[in-house]
N, C-alpha and C positions, 0 to 999 in steps of 0.2 A: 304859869311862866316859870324858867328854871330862874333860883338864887342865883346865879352865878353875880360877882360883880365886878368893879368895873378893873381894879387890878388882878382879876383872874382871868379875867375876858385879854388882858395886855400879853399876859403869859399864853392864853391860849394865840391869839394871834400873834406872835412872834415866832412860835413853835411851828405853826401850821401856815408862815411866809404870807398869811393873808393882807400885809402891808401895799401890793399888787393888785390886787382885785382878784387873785387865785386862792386856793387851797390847794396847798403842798404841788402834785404833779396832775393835780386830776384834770379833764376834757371836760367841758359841758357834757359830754355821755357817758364816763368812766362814773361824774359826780352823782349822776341823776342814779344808775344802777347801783350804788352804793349804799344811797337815801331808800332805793327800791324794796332793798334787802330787808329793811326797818318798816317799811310799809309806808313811806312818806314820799309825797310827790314833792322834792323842791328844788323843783321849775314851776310850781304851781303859784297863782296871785298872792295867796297869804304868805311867801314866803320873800314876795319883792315889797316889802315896805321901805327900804333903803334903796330898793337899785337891783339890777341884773345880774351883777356881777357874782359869781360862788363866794367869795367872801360877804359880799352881801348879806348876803340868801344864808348863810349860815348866821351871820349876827342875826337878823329876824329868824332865825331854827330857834338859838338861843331862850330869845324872848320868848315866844310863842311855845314851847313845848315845856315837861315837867322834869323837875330834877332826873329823874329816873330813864327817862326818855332820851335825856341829852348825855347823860352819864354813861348811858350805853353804846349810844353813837361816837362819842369822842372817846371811849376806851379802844372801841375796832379800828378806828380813824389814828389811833396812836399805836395801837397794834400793827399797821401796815406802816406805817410810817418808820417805825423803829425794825421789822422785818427789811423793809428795801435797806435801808443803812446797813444791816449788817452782813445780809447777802450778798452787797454788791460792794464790801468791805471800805462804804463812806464813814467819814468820821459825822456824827452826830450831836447838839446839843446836849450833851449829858444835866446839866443843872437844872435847863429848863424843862426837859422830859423827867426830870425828878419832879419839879413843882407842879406840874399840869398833871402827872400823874396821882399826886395829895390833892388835887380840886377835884378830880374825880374819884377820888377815893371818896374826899365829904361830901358831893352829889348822892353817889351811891351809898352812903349812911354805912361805908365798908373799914373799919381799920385798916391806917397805909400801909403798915408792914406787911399786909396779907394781897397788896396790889404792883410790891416795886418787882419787876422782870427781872428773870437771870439774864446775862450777857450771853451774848453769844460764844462766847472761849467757853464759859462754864457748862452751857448747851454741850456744845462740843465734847467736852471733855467727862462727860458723863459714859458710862460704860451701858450700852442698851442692845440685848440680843434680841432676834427675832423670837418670836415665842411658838411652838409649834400651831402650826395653820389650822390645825381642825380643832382647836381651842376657840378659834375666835370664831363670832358666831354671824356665820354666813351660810348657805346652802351648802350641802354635800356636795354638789357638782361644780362648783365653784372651787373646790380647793386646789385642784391642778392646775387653773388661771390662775388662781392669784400666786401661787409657786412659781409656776412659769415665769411671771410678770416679773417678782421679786428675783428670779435669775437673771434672764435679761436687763434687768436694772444692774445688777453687778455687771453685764458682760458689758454696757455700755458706758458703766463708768469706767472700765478701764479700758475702752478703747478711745476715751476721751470726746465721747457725744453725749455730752453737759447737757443740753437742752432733752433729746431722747428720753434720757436720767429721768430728769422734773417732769415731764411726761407722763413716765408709768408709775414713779411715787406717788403721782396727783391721782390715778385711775385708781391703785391699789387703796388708798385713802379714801377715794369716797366709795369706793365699793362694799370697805368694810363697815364702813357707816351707817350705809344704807342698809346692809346686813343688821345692825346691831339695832338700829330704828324698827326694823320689822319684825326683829326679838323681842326688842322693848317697848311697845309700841304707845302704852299709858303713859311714859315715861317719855316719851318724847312728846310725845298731844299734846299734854300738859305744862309743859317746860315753859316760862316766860317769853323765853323766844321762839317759839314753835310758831313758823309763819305761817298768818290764815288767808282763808279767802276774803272776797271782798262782804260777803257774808259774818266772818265772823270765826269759820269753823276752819280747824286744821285743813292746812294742804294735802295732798295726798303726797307720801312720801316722793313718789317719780318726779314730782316737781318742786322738791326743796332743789337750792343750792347747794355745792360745797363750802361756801360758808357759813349757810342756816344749820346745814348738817356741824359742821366744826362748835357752831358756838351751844347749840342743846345739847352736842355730848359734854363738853365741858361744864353746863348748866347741870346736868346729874349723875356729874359724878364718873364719866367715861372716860374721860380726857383730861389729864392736869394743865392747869391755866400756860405753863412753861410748852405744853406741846401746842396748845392755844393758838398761841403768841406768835409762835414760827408755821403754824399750820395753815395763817390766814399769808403768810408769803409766800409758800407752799402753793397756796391755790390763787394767788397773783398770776404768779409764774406762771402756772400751768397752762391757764387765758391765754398765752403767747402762743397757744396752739395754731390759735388766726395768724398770718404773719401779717396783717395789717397793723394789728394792735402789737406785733414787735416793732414795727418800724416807727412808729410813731412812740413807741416809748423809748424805743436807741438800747431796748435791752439785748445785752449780750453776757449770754450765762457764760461761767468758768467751771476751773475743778469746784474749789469755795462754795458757790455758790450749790451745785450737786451733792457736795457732800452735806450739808449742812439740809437740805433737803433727805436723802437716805435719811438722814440721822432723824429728824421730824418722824418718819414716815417710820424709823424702826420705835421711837419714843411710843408713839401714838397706837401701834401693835401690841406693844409690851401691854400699855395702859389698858386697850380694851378686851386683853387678855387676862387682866387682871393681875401682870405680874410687875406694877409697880407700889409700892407701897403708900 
């Protein structure tokens, strides 16, 4: 069972609006593929020792799983949470995402200063060029898509089709991912978060996510935790592909919200280009 205790557990549910019987914005099916991601059914019996409720079901997660376990979970879980705020320019608890941020830092046995996130202004205001394409390591035939892709993306953010934008930054993103997994491929096998089967044994790459893909580059070393951060809202967004799962979140992208996507999408280039320091 994690440490967490019971004044940590007050901050995390305050953060995460679990006062309701919810977590933050999730559906009973946004919650369950979440936990899926992690490899943990909970909608599953062990996980209703309180009740049905996703607040619930997360206080028995709590109990039931090990520091390490839940310290991974609520770092993503505060990772999207602090992404929608700032992509969809919400104001946010700043204090208490500082303090939930230090419980996950001492779960994870990580020094805080090496876990507190840049803002999104700071995101922003960083200077990140594209790095040329046949640097990063994707197939030869691949490089005039992903060129393509990355024009279109400019010609759609300036004709003001926002959504379009996060779109093709989401394709270009996991494309090179999945590029760089099949370059490295020990390196991702390996990686603590590297989802297996029910066996045991790595997935085969075609069936990782983009966020299994997101969190093993940053796991070695591919991705700085900063592109991380904004990369799992990045691939939020992109899910609005379906427009069922738009209408039921009420999301409506802006410029904001695109830019700040490109900018993700140029960070995470540079990085697995190897031209960030």
């Amino acid at each position: 069972m994690s440490s967490l205790n019971d004044v940590e557990k007050r901050y995390l549910e305050k953060l995460l609006g679990m006062q309701s019987g919810y977590v933050l914005d999730y559906s009973d099916a946004t919650f369950g593929e979440f936990f899926n991601r992690h490899e943990i059914n909970i909608h599953g019996p062990e996980y209703q020792t309180y009740g049905t409720s996703k607040a619930k079901k997360i206080r028995a997660f709590w109990e039931h799983e090990s520091d390490a376990l839940v310290s991974r979970v609520l770092s993503e879980m505060l990772d999207a949470y602090e992404a929608d705020y700032d992509l969809n320019n919400r104001d946010m608890d700043a204090p208490i995402l500082k303090k939930a941020r230090e419980i996950i830092a001492r779960l994870s046995g990580m020094p805080t200063s090496s876990v507190l996130p840049k803002t999104i202004d700071d995101f922003l205001h960083n200077e990140f060029t594209i790095p040329n394409i046949r640097k990063l390591p994707i197939e030869a035939m691949a490089v005039s898509i992903i060129e393509g892709r990355l024009s279109e993306a400019r010609k759609t953010m300036e004709a003001g089709a926002y959504l379009s934008t996060i779109f093709l930054c989401g394709s270009v993103l996991e494309a090179v991912l999945l590029g760089a997994a099949q370059k490295f491929p020990a390196r991702f096998n390996q990686a603590l978060a590297c989802p297996k089967t029910v066996g045991g044994n790595a997935k085969r790459f075609h069936d990782w996510s983009l966020a299994q893909f997101i969190d093993v580059a940053c796991e070695v070393g591919l991705l700085k935790p900063d592109v991380k951060k904004f990369s799992h809202g990045l691939r939020d967004f992109r899910n609005y592909i379906h427009p069922y799962e738009q209408m039921s979140s009420g999301f409506s992208p802006d410029e904001h919200t695109a830019k700040v996507c490109f900018q993700v999408l140029k960070a995470a280039l540079a990085s697995v280009a190897g031209e960030r320091s």
